[in-house]
Steps between C-alpha positions, in 0.01 A plus 500: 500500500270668229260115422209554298333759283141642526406390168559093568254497800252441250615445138264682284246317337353732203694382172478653118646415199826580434550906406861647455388806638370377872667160526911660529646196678550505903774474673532220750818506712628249714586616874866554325416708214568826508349791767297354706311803627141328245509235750208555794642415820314233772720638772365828698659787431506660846840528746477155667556344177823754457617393783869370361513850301396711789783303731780536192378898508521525917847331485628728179389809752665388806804441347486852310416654817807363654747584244357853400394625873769268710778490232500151648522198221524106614824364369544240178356245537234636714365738281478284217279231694259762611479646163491193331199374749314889374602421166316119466192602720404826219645294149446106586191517255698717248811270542265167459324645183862586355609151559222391330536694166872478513473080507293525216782785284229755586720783642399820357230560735454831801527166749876382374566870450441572830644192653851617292496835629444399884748273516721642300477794743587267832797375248644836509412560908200731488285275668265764608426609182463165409240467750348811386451378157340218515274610793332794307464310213281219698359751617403654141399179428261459770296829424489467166363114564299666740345781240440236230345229723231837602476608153418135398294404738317858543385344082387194621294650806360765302297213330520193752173656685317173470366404894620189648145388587164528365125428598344203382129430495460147491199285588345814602776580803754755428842365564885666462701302300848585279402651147685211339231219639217684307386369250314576204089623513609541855293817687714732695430728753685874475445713814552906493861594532618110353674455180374281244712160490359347179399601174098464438130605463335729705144298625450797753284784295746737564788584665817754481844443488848674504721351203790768592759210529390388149466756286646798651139672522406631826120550401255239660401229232136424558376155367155350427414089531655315289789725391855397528679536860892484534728331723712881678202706494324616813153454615400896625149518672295150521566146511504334133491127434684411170494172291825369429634465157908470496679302742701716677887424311249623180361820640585822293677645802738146496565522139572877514738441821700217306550770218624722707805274648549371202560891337798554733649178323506656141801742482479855320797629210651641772539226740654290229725757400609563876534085546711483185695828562561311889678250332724643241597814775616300788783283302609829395512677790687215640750530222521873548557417896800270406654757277458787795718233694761408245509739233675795735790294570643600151453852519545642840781519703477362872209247369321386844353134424241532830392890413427412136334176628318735699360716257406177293279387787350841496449438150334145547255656768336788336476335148228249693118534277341464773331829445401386157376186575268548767330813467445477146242190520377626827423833307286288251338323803407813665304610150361181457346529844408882436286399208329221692385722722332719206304204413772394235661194441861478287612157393815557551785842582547434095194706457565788705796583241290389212185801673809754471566497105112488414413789262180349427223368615272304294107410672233287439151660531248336691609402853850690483341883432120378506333338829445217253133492650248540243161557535236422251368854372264379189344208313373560167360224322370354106232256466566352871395545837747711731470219788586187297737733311698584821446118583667382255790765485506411886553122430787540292673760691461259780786334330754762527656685773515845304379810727241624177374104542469500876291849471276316288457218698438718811253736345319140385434418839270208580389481154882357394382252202572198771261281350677582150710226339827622442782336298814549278536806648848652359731830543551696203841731631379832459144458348302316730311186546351213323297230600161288471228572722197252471632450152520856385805617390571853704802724461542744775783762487619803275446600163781380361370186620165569295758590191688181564192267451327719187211657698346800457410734769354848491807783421399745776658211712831619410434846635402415858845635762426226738555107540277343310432074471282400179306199560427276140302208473517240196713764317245807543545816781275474772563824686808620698562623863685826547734462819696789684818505750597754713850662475713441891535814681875524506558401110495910428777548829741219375454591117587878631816348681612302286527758242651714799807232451527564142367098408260440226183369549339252269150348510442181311165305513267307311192710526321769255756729373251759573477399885877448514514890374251592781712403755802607384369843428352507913867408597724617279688222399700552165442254278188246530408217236246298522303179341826295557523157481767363699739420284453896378576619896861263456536741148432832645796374781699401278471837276606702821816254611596579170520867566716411778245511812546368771142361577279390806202336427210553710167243483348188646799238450304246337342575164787778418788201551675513169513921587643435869725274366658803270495784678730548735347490801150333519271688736166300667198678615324346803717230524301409853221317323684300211774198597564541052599873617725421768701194224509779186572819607837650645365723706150502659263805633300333705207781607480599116592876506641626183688718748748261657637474115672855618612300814618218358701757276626716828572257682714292269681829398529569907639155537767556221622834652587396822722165360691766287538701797648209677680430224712831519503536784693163594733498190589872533555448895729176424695699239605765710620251799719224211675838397520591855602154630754478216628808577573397912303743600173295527559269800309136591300724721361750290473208208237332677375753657428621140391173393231404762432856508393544122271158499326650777394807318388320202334284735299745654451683198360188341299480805277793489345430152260301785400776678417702173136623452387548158 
């Protein structure tokens, strides 16, 4: 039996505050509750475990072979023991589940359906095709079991690449221990070829590393001492020691995994619809099977109970969803696993629908289109010198985490205004900073920041295309530093492509108008507004959901919240390096190409295409064989040939969106 899903080996951890967008409510089923084809199986799926099935089969042939090519058939009661003993080794786990739902009024389900239609079948002496019926059908069962449990698990290895042991160095001996008995400020040792088990600090002054199974990138990522190291990636050409700085159930590459599972648990439009559709079409179909039994009696002359009984079994078979019901999640399985291996990560198959309706696409500047590395580029300064000036402007920025603080903190150096006092440092969203350093009020951060506190500063200011931070102290302007970014060589490709799909692109961000223009000009994007506050990004939104868009938003998760929150589908950049990421956004790109935007697109549109063509293709095939079946010219045969043959085909079509290169 089908025990326990992927997704409660380890319950995800990562949490957010409630959103009626993201947080639709799962479905948790009992081992009695509907299709069972979401449950992961613990038993192997190879022959020996078949063995009762493979037996029923062997017997079913012998005993076709006898009557077909010997015209010899055992007598009553013979025959009905040996088909009866065929019959219980292919359907006892069919039967049992049947029982099960029909003790708790449960009975309009593929597993009582089936039960009915076998046994009405020995009622009426066709034992064979009793046999028959229930035999392919287990044996439907087990391959699609068998295609989910690969497509399910082929998610979870994709990410599960975290070694089972690692190199200690402790009291100065190197020792192999499990990653989980490391502990924090712990060294460890990464040889060439050996994958990363923990998530830490480089202490080695260099070293190289493949972060394919990550991010999707094949491109070597070289790293300098003290930069960040990740539990998955691969050490390429020396050995590297790295400081420890998550336990391993908080590395990146845990958290990520956990999201993973835990997206095959959040069901898509569709699946719903299919689940509900399940359970309203199988009553009626076995209302429609009674009347194909009873309803000919009062129009047609020579009425045969056991031939219209007949076709009603025929009826009961083919109307089975099992078609619908398994290849329809497994196709959202199969994208969700196609994406991870482009270095993106969907919360759930919710999103993949949400990635087909987007018409457009809304994106934050720096980081998203921008490296978000700035360099200083000038320092021009009033009645001050430039080193305490970038002293103090380094202090402050010390205090925040924003990429235009960090470049001024880096280009500071050494000379990083330790000594300083710093205090009541605060966060003015979208101006700046504010704080007391040695007792000197300093403000640190745009000009509207400069407008907000009534200080003058010289006009030509306003003029200047690039980032600029204006440094005051005691309410006068000391100078300002002019910072630059660099604009990621595939924003031009995936602005091109997206406009190749007919969406809109929008370009939102809180910097210079003038800069905002800059960029949008070198890319093209259509409409770009800048010097946005946040609560003026959640506006501009708002403005195109009211022209009936269907938007994604596109930019670092955190500070753009209230804008994640409503669009439609919240898009994170580099969600690698940020746990906040990973909690607030519904999908992450975790190697921070503007590009996989196009293939998050593609591939949710991909997804969608092949569940419709399953769709058809098992309701069109089913409606053919009821109007065949009630016509008697469909036989049990052909029914389940038709039935088992039709969930195949969507299986396998659901299947290949694997093996799909984009």
């Amino acid at each position: 039996m089908r025990k326990q899903d992927i997704g409660d080996e380890n319950k995800s951890k990562v949490s957010k505050a409630p959103n009626p967008k993201t947080d639709q409510p799962k479905e948790v089923h009992s081992e009695d509750d509907g299709h069972d084809h979401d449950q992961i199986g613990e038993e192997d799926s190879d022959w020996k475990s078949h063995w009762q099935l493979m037996l029923a089969i062997a017997i079913l042939f012998v005993m076709l072979t006898l009557e077909f090519g010997f015209a010899y058939v055992p007598e009553f009661p013979i025959n009905l023991i040996i088909f009866s003993i065929a019959y219980l080794l292919a359907g006892y786990n069919v039967l049992y589940m049947a029982w099960r739902k029909a003790i708790r009024f449960d009975f309009f389900n593929e597993f009582f359906l089936m039960s009915v239609a076998t046994i009405g079948a020995f009622a009426i002496g066709s034992y064979s095709e009793g046999v028959a019926v229930m035999a392919f059908y287990s044996i439907g069962e087990w391959f699609q079991d068998a295609a989910v449990n690969r497509a399910k698990r082929s998610i979870k290895a994709l990410l599960d690449i975290r070694p089972d042991e690692v190199t200690v160095i402790r009291n100065g001996k190197a020792g192999v221990v499990n990653p989980k008995e490391v502990k924090l400020e712990e060294i460890i040792r990464i040889k060439p070829g050996e994958k990363v088990a923990l998530d830490g600090e480089l202490i080695s002054e260099k070293a190289s590393f493949n972060t394919a199974a990550l991010t999707g990138e094949s491109k070597p990522d070289s790293k300098a001492k003290g930069d960040t190291v990740y539990a998955g990636m691969i050490n390429l050409n020396t050995v590297a020691e790295i400081k420890v700085t998550s336990l391993f159930t908080d590395s990146k590459l845990s958290k990520i995994l956990e999201m993973v599972q835990d997206a095959t648990a959040r069901k898509s439009q569709t699946q719903l619809f299919i689940s509900r559709f399940a359970k309203i079409y199988t009553p009626i179909v076995f209302a429609l099977a009674v009347a194909v039994c009873l309803i000919p009696y009062f129009f047609v002359e020579n009425y045969s109970f056991n031939e219209w009984f007949y076709r009603a079994l025929v009826f009961l078979v083919i109307s089975c969803p099992c078609a619908l019901v398994v290849s329809i999640p497994l196709g959202y399985f199969g994208g969700i696993g196609l994406a991870s291996r482009n270095g993106i990560l969907f919360k759930g198959s919710n999103f993949l629908d949400v990635m087909t309706a987007i018409n457009a696409v809304v994106m934050d500047k720096t980081g998203t289109l921008t490296e978000g590395v700035f360099k200083v580029q000038e320092i021009v300064t009033k009645d001050i010198e430039e080193p305490y000036l970038v002293k103090l402007a380094a202090a402050i920025e010390s205090q925040s985490t924003h990429p235009i603080g960090i470049a001024i903190v880096q280009h500071a150096g050494t000379e990083k205004g330790k000594e300083l006092s710093i205090s009541e440092v605060e966060e003015i969203s979208g101006h700046g900073l504010k704080g007391k350093i040695d007792g000197k009020e300093v403000l640190a951060g745009n000009t509207k920041l400069m407008k907000k506190f009534k200080i003058e500063y010289p006009p030509e200011i306003d003029s200047i295309v690039y980032t600029i931070v204006v440094v005051a102290v005691d309410k006068k302007y000391k100078g300002h530093i002019t910072i630059a970014d660099k604009i990621k060589e595939d924003a031009a490709q995936a602005i091109k492509e997206l406009h190749a799909l007919n969406i809109k692109t929008v370009m939102l961000s809180g910097d210079k108008q003038a800069v905002v223009d800059e960029v949008a000009k070198k890319l093209g994007i259509d409409n770009a507004y800048g010097d946005l506050l946040p609560e003026d990004k959640v506006k501009k939104v708002q403005d195109l959901k009211n022209e009936g868009k269907h938007i994604a938003f596109v930019g670092d998760g955190v500070n753009d919240a209230p804008v994640v929150a409503l669009a439609d589908a919240g898009i994170a950049m580099g969600g690698l390096g940020s746990d906040a990421t990973i909690e607030t956004a519904d999908i992450v790109i975790q190697n921070d190409q503007p590009s996989k935007i196009v293939t998050a697109i593609k591939i949710g549109k991909l997804t969608k295409q092949i569940v419709w063509q399953n769709i058809i293709l098992a309701m069109t095939v089913k409606l053919i064989v009821l109007g065949l079946g009630a016509g008697g010219i469909a036989t049990l045969w052909e029914a389940v040939i038709a039935d088992v043959g039709v969930a195949l085909l969507a299986i396998l079509n659901a299947v290949r969106i694997q093996r799909i290169k984009l």
